[in-house]
N, C-alpha and C positions, 0 to 999 in steps of 0.2 A: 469553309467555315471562317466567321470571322476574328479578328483577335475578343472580341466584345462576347461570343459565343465559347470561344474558347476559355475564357476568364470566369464566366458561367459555370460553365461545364466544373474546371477547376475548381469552385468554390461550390459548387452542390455536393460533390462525393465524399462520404463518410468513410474513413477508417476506425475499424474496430480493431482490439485485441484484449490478450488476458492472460496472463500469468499466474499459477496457484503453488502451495505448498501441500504437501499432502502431511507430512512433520506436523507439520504446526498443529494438527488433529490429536496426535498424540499427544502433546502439549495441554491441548484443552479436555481432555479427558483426564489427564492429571488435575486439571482446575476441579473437575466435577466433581474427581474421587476425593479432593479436597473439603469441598463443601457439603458432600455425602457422609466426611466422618465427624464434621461440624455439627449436621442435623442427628448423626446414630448418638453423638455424646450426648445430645442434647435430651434429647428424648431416651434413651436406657442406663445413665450413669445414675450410679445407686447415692450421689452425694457426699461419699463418705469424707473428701476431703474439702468441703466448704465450697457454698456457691461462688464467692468470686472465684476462684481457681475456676470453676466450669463456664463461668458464663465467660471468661477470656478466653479458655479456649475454645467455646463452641463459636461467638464473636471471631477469632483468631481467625480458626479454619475457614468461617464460609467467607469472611473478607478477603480473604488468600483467595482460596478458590475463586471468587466470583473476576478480582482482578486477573488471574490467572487465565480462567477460562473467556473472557470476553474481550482482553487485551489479545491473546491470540488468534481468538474468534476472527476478530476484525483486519486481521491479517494472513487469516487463511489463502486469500484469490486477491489481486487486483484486477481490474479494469480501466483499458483506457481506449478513448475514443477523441477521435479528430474529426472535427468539422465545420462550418464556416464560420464560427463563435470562436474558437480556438482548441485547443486540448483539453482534455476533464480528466480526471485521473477519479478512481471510486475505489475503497477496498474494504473488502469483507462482505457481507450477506444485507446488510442495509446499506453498503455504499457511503460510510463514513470510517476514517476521515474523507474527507473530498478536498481537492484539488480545481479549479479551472484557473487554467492559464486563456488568459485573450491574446490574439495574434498581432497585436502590438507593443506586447511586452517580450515576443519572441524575436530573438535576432537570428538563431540560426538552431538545428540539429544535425547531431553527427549520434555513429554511432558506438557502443560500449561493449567490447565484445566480453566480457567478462566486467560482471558486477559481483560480488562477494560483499555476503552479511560481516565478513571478517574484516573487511575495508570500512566499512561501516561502522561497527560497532553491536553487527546484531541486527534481526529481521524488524521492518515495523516502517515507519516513520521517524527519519531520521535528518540531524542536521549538523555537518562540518565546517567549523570556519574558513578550512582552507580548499571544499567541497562542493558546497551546498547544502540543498536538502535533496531528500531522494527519497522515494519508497522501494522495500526492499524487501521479495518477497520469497525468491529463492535464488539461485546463485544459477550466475548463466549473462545472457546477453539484453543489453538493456537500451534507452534512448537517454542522452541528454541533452538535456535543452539548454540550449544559451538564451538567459535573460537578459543580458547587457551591464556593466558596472562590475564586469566579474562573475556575476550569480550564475547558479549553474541549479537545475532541476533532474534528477536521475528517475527513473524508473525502470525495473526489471520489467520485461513483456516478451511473451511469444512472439516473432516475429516482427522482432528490432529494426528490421532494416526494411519492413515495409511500411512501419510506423515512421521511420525516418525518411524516407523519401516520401509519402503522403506529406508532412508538414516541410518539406525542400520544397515540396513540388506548389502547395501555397505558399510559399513565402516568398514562389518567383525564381527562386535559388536552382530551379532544375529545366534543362530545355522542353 
């Protein structure tokens, strides 16, 4: 095989993985039961103490709720995939927020054997000055990415350290 074959090869294979929270469900069932006593006020309170009072709280609850339940909707699972474009990070059930990193703003990846929402600040999309950014979606083993200038890219994912040597292994960085 030649190196020109082998450079091929290298840059056609795709790495997948995915990390979920199963938490975060409970969470957004709170969001719902939120917006469910929004709509029950809405619809069977007898009025007796004046509609602004009700209509802020019926406005109150499903506002809550709806941030509640779709702010952690969308942090339920990430997604993340390597391939010859560079990394794509997807989270939640429509895949936003979204992430892609191109392979020339990557310097290097190592890996994180322990990521915690507690280092962070809490599950989600998150950003530290003295950190990064990183998505963060349950606590355990992650990738980060060196962007150069300092910057640093975290992600929680199943199988860190296959996700990390995929993106070594394009970046040259692995024999």
């Amino acid at each position: 095989m030649t190196d020109a074959q082998r450079d091929d090869a290298r840059t056609s294979q795709v790495w997948t993985g995915h990390a979920s929270n199963r938490f975060q469900w409970l969470l957004a069932a709170a969001g719902a039961a939120c917006m469910a006593l929004g709509i029950e006020l809405a619809v069977t309170s007898p009025y007796t103490s004046g509609t602004v009072p009700l209509v802020m709280s019926v406005v109150g609850c499903i506002a809550a709720g709806l941030l509640v339940l779709f702010g952690t909707l969308a942090f339920t699972h990430v997604r993340v995939k390597v391939d010859r474009d560079g990394l794509q990070v997807r989270c939640g059930h429509i895949g936003v927020p979204r992430r892609r990193i191109r392979w020339e703003e990557i310097n290097d990846a190592h890996l994180a054997p322990v990521v915690s929402p507690r280092h962070w600040g809490g599950w989600g999309y998150r950003w530290r000055p003295e950190q990064g950014t990183a998505v963060v979606v349950r606590r355990g083993p992650g990738v980060v990415i060196d962007l150069g200038n300092g910057r640093h890219f975290t992600v929680t994912v199943d199988d860190a350290e296959g996700a990390v040597q995929a993106i070594r292994s394009r970046l040259g960085l692995l024999p």
